[in-house]
Structure formats: structure tokens, C-alpha cells
Backbone as XML, in Angstrom:
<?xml version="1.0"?>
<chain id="A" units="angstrom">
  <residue number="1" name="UNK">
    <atom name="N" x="110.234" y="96.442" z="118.858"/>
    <atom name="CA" x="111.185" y="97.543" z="118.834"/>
    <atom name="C" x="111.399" y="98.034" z="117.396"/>
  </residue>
  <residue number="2" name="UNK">
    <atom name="N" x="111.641" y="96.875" z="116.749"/>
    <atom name="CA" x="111.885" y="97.384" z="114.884"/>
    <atom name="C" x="110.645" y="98.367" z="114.786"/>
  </residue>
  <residue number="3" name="UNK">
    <atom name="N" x="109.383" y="98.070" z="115.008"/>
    <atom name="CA" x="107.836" y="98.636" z="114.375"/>
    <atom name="C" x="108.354" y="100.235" z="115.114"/>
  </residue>
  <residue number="4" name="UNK">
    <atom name="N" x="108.444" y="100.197" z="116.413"/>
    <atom name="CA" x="108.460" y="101.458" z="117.009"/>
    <atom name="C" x="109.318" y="102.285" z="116.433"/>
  </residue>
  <residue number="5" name="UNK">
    <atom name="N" x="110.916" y="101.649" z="115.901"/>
    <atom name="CA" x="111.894" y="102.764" z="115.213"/>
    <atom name="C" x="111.548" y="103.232" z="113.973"/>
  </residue>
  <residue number="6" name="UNK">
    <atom name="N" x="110.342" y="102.061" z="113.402"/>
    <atom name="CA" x="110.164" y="102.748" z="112.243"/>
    <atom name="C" x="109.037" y="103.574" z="112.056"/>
  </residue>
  <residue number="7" name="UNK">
    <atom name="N" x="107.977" y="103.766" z="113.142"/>
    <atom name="CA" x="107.439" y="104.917" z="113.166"/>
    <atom name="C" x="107.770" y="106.114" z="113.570"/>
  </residue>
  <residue number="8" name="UNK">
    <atom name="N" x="108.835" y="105.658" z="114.077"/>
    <atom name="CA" x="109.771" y="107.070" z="115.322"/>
    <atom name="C" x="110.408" y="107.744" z="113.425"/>
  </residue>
  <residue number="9" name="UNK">
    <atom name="N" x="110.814" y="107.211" z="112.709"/>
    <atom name="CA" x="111.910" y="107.514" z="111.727"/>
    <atom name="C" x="110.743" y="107.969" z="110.591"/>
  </residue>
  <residue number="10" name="UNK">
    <atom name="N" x="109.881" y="107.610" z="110.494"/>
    <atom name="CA" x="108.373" y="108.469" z="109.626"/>
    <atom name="C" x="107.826" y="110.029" z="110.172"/>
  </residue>
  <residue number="11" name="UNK">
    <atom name="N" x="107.829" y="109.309" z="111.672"/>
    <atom name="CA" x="107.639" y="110.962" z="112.017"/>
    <atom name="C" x="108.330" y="112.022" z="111.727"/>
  </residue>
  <residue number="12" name="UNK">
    <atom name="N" x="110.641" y="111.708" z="111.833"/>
    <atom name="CA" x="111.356" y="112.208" z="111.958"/>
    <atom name="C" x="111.344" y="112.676" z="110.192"/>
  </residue>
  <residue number="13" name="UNK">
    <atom name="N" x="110.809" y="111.949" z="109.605"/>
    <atom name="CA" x="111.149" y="112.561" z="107.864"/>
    <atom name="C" x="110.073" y="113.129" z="107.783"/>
  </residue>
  <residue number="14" name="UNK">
    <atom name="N" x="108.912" y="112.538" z="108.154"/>
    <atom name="CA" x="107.931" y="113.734" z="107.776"/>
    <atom name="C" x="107.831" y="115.288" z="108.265"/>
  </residue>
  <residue number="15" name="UNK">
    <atom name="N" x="108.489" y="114.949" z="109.563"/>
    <atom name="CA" x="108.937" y="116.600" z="109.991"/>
    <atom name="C" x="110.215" y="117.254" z="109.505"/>
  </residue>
  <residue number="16" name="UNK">
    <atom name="N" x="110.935" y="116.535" z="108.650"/>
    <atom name="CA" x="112.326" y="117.240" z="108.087"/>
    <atom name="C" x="111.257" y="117.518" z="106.499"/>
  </residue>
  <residue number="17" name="UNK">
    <atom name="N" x="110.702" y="116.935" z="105.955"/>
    <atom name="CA" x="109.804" y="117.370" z="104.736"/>
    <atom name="C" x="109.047" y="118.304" z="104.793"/>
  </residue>
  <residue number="18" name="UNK">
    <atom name="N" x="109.014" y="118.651" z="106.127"/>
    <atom name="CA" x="107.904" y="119.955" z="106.213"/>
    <atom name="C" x="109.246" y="120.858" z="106.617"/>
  </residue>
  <residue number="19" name="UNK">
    <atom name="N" x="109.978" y="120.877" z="107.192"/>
    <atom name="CA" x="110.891" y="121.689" z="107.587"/>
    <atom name="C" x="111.740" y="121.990" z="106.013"/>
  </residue>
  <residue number="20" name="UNK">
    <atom name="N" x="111.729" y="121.119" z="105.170"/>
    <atom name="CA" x="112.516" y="121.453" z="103.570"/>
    <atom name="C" x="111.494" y="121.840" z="102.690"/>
  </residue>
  <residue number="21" name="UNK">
    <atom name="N" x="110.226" y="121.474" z="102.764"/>
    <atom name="CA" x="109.350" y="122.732" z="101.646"/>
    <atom name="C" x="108.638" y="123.962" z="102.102"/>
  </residue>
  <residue number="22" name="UNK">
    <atom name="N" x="108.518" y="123.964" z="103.873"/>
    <atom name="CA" x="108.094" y="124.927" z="104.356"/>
    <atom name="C" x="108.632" y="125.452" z="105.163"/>
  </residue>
  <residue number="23" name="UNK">
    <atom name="N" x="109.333" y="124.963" z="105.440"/>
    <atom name="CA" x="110.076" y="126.119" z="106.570"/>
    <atom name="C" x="109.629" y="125.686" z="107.699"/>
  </residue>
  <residue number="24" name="UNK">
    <atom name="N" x="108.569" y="124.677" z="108.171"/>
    <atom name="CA" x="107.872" y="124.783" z="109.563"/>
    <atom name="C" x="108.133" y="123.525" z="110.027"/>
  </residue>
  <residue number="25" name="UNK">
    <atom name="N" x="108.967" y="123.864" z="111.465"/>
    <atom name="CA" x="109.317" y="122.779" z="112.397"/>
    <atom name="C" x="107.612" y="121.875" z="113.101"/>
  </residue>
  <residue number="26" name="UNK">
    <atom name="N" x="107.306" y="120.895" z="112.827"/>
    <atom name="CA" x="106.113" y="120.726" z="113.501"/>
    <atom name="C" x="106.240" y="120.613" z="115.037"/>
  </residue>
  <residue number="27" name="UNK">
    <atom name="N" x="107.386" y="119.343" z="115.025"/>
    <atom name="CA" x="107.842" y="119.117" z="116.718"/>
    <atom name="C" x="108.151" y="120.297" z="117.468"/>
  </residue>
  <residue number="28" name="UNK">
    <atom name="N" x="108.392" y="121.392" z="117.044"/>
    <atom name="CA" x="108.965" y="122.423" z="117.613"/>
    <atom name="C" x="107.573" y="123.481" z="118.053"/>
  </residue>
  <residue number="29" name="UNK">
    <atom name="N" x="106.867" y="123.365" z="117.444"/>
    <atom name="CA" x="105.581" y="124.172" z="116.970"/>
    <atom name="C" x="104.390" y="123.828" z="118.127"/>
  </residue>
  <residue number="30" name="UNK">
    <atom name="N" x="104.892" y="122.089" z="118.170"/>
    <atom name="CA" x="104.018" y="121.691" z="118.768"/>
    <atom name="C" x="104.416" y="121.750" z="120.469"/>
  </residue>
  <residue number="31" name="UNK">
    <atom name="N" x="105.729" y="121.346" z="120.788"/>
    <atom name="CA" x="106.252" y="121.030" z="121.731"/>
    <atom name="C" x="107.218" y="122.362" z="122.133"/>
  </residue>
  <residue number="32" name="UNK">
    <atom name="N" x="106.665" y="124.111" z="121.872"/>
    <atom name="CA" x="107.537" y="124.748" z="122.351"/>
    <atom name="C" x="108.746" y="125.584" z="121.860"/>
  </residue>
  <residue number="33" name="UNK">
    <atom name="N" x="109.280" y="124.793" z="121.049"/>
    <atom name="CA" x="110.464" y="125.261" z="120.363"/>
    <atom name="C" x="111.225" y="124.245" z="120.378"/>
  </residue>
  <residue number="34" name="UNK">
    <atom name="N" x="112.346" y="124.579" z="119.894"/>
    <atom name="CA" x="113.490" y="123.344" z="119.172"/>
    <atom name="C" x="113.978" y="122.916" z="120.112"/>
  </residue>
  <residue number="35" name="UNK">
    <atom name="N" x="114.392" y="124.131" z="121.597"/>
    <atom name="CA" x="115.035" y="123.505" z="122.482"/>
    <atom name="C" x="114.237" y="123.844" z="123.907"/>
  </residue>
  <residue number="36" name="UNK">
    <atom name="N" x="113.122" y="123.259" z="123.821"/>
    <atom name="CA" x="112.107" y="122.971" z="125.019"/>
    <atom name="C" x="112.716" y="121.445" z="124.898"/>
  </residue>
  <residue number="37" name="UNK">
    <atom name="N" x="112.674" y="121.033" z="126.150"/>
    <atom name="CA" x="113.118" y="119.709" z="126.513"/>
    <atom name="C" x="111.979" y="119.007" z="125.866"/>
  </residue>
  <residue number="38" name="UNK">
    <atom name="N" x="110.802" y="118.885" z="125.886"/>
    <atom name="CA" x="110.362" y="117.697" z="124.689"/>
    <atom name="C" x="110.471" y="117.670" z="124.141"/>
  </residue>
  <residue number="39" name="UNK">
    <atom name="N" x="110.787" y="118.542" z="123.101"/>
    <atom name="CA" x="111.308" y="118.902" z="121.759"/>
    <atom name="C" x="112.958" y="117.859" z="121.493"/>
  </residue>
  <residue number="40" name="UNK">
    <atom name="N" x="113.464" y="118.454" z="122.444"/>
    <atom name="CA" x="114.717" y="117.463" z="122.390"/>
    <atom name="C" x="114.619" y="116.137" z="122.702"/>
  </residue>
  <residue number="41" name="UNK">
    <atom name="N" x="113.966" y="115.402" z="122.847"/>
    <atom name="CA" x="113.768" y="114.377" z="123.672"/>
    <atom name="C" x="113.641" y="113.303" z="122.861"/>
  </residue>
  <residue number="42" name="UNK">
    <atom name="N" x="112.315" y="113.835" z="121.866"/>
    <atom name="CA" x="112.066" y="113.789" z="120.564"/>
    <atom name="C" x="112.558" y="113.713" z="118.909"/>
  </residue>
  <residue number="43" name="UNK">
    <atom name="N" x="113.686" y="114.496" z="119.460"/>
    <atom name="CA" x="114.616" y="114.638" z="118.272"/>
    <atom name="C" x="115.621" y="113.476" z="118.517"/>
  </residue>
  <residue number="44" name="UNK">
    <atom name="N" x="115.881" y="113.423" z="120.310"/>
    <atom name="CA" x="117.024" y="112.176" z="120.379"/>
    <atom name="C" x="116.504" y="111.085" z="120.155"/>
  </residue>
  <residue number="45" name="UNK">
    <atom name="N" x="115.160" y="110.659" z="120.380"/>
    <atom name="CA" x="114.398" y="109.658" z="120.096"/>
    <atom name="C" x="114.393" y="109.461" z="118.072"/>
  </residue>
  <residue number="46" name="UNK">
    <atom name="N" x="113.893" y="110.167" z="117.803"/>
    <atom name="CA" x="114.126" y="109.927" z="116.113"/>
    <atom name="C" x="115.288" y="109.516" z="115.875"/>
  </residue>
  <residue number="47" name="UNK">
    <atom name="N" x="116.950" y="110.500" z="116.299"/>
    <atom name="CA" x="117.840" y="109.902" z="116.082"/>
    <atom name="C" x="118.338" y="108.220" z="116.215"/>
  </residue>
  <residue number="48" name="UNK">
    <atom name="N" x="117.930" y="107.778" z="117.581"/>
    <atom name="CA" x="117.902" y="106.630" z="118.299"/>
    <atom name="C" x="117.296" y="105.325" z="117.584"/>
  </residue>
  <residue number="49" name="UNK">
    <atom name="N" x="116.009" y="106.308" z="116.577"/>
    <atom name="CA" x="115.270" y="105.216" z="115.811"/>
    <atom name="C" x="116.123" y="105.009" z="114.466"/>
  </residue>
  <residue number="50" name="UNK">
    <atom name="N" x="116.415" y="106.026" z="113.953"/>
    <atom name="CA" x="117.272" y="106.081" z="112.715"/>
    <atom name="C" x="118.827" y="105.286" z="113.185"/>
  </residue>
  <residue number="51" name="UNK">
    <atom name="N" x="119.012" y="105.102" z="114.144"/>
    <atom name="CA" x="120.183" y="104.978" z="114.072"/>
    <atom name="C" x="120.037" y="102.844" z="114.736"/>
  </residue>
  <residue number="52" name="UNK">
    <atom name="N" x="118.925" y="102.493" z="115.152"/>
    <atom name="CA" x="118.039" y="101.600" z="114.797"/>
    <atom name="C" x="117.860" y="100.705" z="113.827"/>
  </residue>
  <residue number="53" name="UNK">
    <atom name="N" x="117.229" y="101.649" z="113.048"/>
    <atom name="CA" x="116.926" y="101.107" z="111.651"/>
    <atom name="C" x="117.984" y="100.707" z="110.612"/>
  </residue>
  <residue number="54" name="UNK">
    <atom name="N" x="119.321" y="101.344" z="110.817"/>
    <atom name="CA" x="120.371" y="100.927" z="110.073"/>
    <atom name="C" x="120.929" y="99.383" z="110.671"/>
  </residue>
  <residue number="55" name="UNK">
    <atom name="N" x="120.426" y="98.641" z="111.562"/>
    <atom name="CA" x="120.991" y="97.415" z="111.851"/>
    <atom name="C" x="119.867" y="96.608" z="111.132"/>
  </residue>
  <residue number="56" name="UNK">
    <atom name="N" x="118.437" y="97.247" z="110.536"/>
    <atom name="CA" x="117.601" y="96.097" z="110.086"/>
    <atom name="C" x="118.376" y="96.182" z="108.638"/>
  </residue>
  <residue number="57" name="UNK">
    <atom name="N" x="119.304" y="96.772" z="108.407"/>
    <atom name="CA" x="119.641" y="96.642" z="106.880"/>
    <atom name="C" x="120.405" y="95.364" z="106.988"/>
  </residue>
  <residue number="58" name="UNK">
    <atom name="N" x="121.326" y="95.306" z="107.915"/>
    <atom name="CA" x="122.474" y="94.214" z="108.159"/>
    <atom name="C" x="121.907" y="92.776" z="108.505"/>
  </residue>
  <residue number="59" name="UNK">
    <atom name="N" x="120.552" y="93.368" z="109.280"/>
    <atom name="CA" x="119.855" y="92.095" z="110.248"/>
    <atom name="C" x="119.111" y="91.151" z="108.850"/>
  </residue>
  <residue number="60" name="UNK">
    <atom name="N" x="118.441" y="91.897" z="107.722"/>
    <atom name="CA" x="117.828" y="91.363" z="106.801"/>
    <atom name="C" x="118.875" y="90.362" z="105.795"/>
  </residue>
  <residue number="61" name="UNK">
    <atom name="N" x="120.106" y="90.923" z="105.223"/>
    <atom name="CA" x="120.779" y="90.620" z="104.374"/>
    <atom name="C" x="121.452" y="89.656" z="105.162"/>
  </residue>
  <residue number="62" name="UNK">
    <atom name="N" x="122.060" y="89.636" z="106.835"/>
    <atom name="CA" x="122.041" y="88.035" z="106.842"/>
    <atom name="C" x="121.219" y="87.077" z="106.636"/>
  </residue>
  <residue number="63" name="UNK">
    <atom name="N" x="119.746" y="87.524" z="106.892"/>
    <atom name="CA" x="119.259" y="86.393" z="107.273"/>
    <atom name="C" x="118.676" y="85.909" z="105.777"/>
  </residue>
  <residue number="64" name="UNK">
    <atom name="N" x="118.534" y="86.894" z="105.094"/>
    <atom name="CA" x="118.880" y="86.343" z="103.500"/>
    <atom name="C" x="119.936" y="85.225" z="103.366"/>
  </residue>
  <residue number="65" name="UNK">
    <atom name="N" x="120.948" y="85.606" z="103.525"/>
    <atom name="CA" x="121.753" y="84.816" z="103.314"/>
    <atom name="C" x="121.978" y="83.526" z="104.532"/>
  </residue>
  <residue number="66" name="UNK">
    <atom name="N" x="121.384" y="83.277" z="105.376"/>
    <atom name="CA" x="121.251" y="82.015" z="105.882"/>
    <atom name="C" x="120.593" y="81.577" z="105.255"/>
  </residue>
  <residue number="67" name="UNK">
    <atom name="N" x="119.718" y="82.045" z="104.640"/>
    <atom name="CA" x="118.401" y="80.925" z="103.942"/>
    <atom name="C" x="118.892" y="80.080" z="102.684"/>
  </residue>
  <residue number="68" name="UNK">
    <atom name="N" x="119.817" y="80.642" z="102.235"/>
    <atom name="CA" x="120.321" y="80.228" z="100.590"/>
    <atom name="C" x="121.353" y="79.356" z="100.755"/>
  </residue>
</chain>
């Protein structure tokens, strides 16, 4: 699950990096528009991963600190 949020959260920046130097939505481009249901689906999924990935911050620094 960690591996999957963190490719879900690469995709989601690499398409906000293209959306901040170019202007061009890829997911949107690819899937329809912003609010074609895969499009959204997609976006809740990135969120879901990002929002994911903020427990490996907590999950690491305990287990740091069990070890010591």
C-alpha cells in the first residue's frame, strides 16, 4: 500500500508541475477533462495517496525511535 501511495503522489506532482510551468492538465487531457468522472476518480485517488503518505512520516519516526 505505502509503494502504491507513493506512486499515486509522483503522478499527482508530476501533473501539478506540468499544470505550474505549462498550463497543461495531463489527467484531464488524457481522461476528458477535469470533471469527466475518471478524471475525478483520479484526483481523489492522488488525494487519498497524499493523504497516505503523511502517516509514513509518523510511522518512520516511531519506529526510529523504538530502535534507540
Amino acid at each position: 500500500m505505502d509503494t502504491l501511495a507513493l506512486i499515486l503522489s509522483i503522478i499527482g506532482s508530476l501533473n501539478w508541475g506540468l499544470v505550474g510551468f505549462f498550463q497543461f492538465d495531463l489527467v484531464a487531457w488524457l481522461f476528458g477533462g477535469q470533471t469527466a468522472i475518471i478524471s475525478r476518480i483520479i484526483y481523489a485517488l492522488v488525494g487519498i495517496a497524499g493523504i497516505w503518505n503523511i502517516t509514513l512520516l509518523f510511522r518512520r519516526n516511531n519506529q526510529t525511535n523504538m530502535m534507540n
